[in-house]
C-alpha positions as CSV (number, residue, x, y, z in Angstrom):
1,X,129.6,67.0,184.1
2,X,128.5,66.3,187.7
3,X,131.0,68.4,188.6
4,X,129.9,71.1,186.2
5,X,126.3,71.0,187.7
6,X,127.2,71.5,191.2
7,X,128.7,74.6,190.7
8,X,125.3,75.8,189.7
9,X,123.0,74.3,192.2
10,X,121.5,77.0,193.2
11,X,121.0,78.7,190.0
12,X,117.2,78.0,189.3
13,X,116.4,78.5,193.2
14,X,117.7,81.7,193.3
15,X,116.1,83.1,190.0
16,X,113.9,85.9,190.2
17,X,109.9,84.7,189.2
18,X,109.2,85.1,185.4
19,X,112.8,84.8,184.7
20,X,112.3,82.6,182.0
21,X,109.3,83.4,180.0
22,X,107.1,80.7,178.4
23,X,108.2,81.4,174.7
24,X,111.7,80.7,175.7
25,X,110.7,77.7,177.5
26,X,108.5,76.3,174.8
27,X,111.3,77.3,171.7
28,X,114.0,75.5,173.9
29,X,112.1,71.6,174.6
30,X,114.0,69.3,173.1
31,X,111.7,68.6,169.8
32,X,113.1,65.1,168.9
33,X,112.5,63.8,172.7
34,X,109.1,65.3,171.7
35,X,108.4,63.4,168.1
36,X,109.7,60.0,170.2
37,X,107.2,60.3,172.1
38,X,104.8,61.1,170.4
39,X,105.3,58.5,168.1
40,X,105.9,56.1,170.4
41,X,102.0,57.4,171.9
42,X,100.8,56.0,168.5
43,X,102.8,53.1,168.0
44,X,101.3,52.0,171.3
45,X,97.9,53.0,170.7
46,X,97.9,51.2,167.7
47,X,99.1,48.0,168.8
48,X,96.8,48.4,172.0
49,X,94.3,48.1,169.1
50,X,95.0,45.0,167.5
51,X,95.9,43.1,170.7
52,X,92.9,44.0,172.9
53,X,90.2,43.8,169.5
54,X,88.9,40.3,171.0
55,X,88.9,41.1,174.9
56,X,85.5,42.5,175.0
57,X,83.0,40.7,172.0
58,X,80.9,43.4,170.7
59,X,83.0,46.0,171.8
60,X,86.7,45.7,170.1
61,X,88.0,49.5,170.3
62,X,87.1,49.5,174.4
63,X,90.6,49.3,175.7
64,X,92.4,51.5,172.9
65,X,89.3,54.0,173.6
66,X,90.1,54.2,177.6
67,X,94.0,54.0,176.8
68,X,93.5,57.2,174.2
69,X,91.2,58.8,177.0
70,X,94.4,58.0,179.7
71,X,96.6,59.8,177.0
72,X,94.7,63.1,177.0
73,X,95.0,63.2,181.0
74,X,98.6,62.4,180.0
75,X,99.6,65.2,177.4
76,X,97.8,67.6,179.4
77,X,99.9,66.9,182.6
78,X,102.8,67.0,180.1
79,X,102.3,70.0,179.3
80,X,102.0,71.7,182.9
81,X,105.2,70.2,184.0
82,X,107.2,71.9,180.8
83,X,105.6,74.9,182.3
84,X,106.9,74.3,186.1
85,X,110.2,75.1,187.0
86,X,112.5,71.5,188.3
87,X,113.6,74.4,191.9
88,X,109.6,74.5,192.5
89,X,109.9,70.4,192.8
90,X,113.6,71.6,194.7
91,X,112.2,73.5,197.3
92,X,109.3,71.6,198.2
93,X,111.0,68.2,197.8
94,X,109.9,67.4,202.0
95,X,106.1,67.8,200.2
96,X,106.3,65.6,197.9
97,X,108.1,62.7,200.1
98,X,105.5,63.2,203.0
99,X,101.9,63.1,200.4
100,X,103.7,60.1,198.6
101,X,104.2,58.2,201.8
102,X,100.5,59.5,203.0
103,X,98.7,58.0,199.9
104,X,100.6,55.1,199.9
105,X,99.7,54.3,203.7
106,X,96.0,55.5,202.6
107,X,96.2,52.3,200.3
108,X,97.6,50.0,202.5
109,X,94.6,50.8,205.3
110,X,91.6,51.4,203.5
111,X,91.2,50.1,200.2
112,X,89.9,46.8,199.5
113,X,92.3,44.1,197.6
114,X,91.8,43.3,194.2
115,X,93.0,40.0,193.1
116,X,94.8,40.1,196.0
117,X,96.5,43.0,195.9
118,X,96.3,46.8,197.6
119,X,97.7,49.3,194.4
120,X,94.4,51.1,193.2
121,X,91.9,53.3,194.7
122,X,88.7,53.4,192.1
123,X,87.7,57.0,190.8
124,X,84.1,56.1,189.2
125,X,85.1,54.6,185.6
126,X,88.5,54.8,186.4
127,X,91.4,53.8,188.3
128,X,94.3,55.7,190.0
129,X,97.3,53.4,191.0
130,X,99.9,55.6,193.3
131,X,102.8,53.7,193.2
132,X,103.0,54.5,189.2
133,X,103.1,58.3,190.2
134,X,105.2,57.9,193.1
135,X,108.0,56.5,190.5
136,X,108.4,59.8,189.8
137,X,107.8,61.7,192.8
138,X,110.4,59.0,194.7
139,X,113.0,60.9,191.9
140,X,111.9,64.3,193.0
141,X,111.9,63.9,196.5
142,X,115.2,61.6,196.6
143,X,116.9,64.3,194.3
144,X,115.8,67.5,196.3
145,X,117.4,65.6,199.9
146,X,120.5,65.1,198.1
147,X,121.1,68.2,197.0
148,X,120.2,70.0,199.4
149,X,122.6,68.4,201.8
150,X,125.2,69.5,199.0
151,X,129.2,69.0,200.3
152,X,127.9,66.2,202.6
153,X,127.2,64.3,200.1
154,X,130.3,62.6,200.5
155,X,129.3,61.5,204.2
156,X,128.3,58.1,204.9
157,X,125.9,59.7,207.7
158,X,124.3,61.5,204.4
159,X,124.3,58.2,202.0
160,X,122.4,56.1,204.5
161,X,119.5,58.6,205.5
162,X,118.9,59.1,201.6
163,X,118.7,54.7,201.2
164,X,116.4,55.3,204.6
165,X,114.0,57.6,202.9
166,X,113.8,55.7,199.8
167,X,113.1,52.1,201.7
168,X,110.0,53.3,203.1
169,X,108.3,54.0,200.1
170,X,110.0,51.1,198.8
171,X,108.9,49.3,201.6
172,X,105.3,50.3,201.3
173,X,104.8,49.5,198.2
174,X,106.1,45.9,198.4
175,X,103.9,45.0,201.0
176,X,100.9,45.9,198.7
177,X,102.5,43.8,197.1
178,X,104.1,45.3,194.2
179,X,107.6,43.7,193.9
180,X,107.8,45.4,190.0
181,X,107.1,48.9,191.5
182,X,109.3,48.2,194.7
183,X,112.4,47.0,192.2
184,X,111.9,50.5,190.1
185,X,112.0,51.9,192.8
186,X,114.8,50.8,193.9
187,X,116.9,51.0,190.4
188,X,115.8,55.0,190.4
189,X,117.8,54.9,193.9
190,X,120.9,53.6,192.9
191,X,121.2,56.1,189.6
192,X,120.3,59.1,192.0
193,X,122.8,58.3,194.4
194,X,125.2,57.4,191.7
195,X,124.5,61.1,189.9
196,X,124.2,62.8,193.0
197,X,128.2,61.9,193.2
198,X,128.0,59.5,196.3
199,X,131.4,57.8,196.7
200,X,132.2,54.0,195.0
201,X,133.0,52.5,198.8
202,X,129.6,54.2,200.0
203,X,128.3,52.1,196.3
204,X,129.9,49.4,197.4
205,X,128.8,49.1,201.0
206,X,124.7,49.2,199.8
207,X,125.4,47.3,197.2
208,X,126.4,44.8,199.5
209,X,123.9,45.3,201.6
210,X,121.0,45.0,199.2
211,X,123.0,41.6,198.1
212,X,122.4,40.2,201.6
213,X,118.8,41.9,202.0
214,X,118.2,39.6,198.9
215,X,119.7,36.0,199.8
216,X,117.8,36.9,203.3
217,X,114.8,37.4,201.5
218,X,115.3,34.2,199.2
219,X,116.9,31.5,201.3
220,X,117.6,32.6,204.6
221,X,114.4,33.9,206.1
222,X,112.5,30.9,204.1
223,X,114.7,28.0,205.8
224,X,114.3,29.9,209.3
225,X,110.2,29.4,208.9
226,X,109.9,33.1,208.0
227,X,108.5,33.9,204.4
228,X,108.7,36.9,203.1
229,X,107.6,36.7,199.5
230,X,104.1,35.6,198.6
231,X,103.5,32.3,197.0
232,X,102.9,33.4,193.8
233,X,105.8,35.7,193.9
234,X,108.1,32.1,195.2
235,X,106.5,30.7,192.4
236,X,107.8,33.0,189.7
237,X,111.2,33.0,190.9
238,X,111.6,29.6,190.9
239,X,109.7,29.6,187.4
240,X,112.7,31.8,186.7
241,X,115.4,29.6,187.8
242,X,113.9,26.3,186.4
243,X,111.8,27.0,183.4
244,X,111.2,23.9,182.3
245,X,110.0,22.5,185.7
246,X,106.2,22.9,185.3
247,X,105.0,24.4,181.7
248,X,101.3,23.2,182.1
249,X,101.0,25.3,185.6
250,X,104.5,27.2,187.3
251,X,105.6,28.3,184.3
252,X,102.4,28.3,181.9
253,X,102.8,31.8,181.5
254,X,106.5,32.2,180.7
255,X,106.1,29.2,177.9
256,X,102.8,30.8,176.1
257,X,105.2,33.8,175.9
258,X,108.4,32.9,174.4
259,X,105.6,30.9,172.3
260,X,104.3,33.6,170.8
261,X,107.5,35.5,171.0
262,X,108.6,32.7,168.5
263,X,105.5,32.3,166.6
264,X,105.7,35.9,165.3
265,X,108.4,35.1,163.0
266,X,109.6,38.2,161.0
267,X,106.7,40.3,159.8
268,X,104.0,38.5,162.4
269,X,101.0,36.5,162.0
270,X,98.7,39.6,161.7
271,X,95.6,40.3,164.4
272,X,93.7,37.5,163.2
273,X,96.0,34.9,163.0
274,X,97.5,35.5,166.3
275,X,95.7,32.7,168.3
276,X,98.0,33.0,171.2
277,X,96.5,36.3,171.7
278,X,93.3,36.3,170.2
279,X,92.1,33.0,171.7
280,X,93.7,34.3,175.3
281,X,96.5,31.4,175.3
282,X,98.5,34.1,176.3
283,X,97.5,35.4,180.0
284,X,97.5,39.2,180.5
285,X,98.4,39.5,176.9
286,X,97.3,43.3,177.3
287,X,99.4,43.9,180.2
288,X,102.8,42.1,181.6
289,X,102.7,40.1,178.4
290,X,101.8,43.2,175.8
291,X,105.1,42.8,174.3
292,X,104.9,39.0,173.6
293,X,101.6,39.9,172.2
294,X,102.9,42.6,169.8
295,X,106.0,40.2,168.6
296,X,102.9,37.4,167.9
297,X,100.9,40.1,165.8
298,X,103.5,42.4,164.3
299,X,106.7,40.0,164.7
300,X,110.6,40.8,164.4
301,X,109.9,43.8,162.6
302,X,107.3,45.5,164.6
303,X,109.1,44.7,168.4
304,X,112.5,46.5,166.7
305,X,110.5,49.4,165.7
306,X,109.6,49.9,169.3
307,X,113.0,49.2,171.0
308,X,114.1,51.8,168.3
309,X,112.1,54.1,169.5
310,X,112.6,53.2,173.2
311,X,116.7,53.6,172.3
312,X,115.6,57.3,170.9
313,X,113.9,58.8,174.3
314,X,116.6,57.0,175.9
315,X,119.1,58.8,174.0
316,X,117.7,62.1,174.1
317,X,116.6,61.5,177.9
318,X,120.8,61.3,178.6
319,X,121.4,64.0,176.5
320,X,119.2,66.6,179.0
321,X,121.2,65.1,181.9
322,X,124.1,66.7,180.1
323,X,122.4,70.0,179.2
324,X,120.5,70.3,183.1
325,X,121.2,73.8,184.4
326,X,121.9,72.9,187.5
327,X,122.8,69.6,189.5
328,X,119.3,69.0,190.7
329,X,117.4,68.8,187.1
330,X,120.8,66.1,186.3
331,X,120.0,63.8,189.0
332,X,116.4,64.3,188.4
333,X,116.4,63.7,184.7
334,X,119.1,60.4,185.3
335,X,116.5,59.0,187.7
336,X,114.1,59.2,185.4
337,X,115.8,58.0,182.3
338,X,117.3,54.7,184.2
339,X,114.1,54.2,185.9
340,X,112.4,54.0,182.1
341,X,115.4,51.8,180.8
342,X,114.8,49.7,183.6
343,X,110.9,48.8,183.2
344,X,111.6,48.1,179.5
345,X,114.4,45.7,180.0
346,X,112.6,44.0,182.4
347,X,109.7,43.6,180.8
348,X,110.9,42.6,177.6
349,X,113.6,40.4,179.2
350,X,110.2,38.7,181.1
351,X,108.3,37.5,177.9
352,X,111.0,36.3,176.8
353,X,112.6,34.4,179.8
354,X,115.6,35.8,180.8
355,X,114.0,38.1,183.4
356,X,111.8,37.0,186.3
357,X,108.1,37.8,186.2
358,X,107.5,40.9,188.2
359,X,104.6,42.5,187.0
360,X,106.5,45.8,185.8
361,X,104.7,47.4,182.8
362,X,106.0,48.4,179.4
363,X,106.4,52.1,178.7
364,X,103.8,54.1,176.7
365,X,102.5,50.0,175.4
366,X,100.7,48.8,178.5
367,X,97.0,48.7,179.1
368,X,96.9,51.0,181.7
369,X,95.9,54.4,182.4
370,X,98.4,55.3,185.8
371,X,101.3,54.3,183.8
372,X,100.9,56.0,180.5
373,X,99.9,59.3,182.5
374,X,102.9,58.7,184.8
375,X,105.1,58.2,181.9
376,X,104.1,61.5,180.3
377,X,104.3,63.5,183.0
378,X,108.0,62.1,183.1
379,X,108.4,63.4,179.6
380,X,107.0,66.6,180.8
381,X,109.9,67.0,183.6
382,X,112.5,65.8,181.1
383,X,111.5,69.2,179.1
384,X,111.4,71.5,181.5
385,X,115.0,70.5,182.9
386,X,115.9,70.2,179.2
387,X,114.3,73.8,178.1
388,X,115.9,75.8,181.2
389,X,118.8,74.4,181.0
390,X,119.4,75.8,177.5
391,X,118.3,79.0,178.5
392,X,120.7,79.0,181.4
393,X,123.7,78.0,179.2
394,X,122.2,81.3,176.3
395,X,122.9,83.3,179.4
């Protein structure tokens, strides 16, 4: 397939403007990727609903009302990036990299921490968190490097330079800190490369790298007097590792979860009867714990309708890697789709203790308005690969 693709890099770059018209492009999005979603939209809505209906007395729809708001910014982004061509993102690949870095640095100098962390920079009501976008702009940019080295691909020289440009963001982002966004990130990296056709010992070789970045990290750096992680972040890890070890304070958040994971039962305790949620046993029940939350409420059978859906975008999310009319809209639509797969395992693997706490969110579920926009617009470049690649293949 790979293979397939590289033979048509160029194809997109080198089309003549208003080659595709915007009938063709709208007939060709893939329409079950689009029902997913926007299903999935509602799903999460509604269960944003029942979990967040006690947070504010006097005011139970203020969450879903601001999430809803956060999916009109959404759909309407979606919708411009099915109109924009993948080879504008291609050619301008070196923008996108250098105004990711720039806001990110922006963050890091001038805005004030909140709760001791640098992520958001405050728009009036709102709040705009970059290093959700730059999930997907890190795709872009990584994508457009790659291919536009083409045949070097295969060079070492060429392998490390595209690792360098991702750490920095990478980088960036964990000194914020956001070791969630950081390990996204980082995942999105390693399906790029892998699509981009980067050779198994070249795999190999940062694999092992990043293994010895991590015990460094962990155990090495710590013994020599040299922390690298924050407390809290130490904390979670060894949380992780030793569960049982504290549940009244290390672990208090980990137990409350698989608590209420359990307490859902089959068909859930409803909204009212959820008192892990509704009396706040649960911390950040709207947020890094939303899915314990939802398996309180809506139990066995509520959580499997999600990961159904989940499975479905996934699905259909592979499926335009194999339809991408050129090698750049495959890598950029793999990114993508392992980079979603990877903030839903982890997340759901959190609440239920077989993932460390990282803070990632849940797709199109958490309270949050960066992330469902960022999501969307993800969507958005999924259909416009998907749609021009049909059109390339009519032709």
């Amino acid at each position: 397939m790979i293979v397939d693709a590289r033979s048509r890099t160029s194809s997109f770059a080198s089309s003549a403007p208003g080659a595709y018209d915007l009938g063709s492009i709208l007939r060709r999005i893939d329409w079950l990727l689009l029902f997913a979603v926007a299903t999935l939209v509602a799903y999460g809505l509604w269960a944003i609903a029942g979990i967040t209906r006690f947070d504010v007395p006097g005011h139970p729809d203020y969450y879903v009302v601001r999430q809803a708001v956060a999916v009109a910014v959404g759909v309407a982004g979606m919708l411009v990036a099915i109109v924009v061509s993948p080879s504008v993102y291609q050619r301008h690949w070196r923008v996108l990299y250098g105004g990711t870095i720039g806001v990110m640095l922006f963050v890091i100098a001038f805005v004030g921490a909140v709760r001791g962390s640098k992520r958001w920079i405050d728009l009036g009501p709102f709040q705009f968190q970059p290093s959700e976008f730059g999930k997907i702009l890190f795709v872009l940019a990584i994508a457009g490097f790659l291919v536009e080295r083409g045949r070097r691909v295969g060079e070492f020289s060429t392998v490390l330079a595209a690792v360098g440009l991702g750490l920095l963001p990478m980088g960036l982002v964990f000194l914020q800190p956001d070791l969630g966004s950081a390990l996204v990130y980082g995942a999105a990296l390693a399906a790029v490369l892998f699509l981009a056709g980067v050779r198994w010992l070249h795999l190999a070789a940062i694999g092992g790298g990043a293994i010895i970045v991590v015990v460094g990290v962990l155990w090495f750096l710590p013994v020599a007097g040299i922390p690298i992680l924050k407390p809290y972040q130490t904390d979670r890890l060894t949380g992780f590792t030793n569960p049982e070890s504290d549940p009244g304070g290390l672990t208090y958040n980990v137990t409350q979860s698989r608590t209420a994971v359990g307490a859902g039962g089959l068909s859930g305790r409803g909204v009212e009867g959820a008192s892990q949620t509704r009396l706040d046993y649960l911390p950040e029940h709207a947020t890094d714990f939303v899915f314990a939350s939802l398996a309180e409420q809506r139990g066995f059978v509520g959580t499997s309708i999600l990961l159904l859906l989940y499975l479905l975008v996934v699905w259909r999310g592979l499926r335009v890697v194999t339809v991408a009319g050129d090698l750049y809209g495959a890598i950029v639509a793999g990114g993508i789709v392992f980079a979603f797969l990877f903030q839903v395992f982890v997340n759901v693997g959190m609440t239920m203790g077989i993932a460390p706490v990282t803070g990632i969110p849940l797709p199109f579920v958490t309270v949050g308005g960066s992330s469902i926009v960022t999501n969307l617009l993800a969507i958005g470049v999924l259909q416009s690969i998907h749609a021009r690649g049909r059109v390339e293949r009519s032709r």
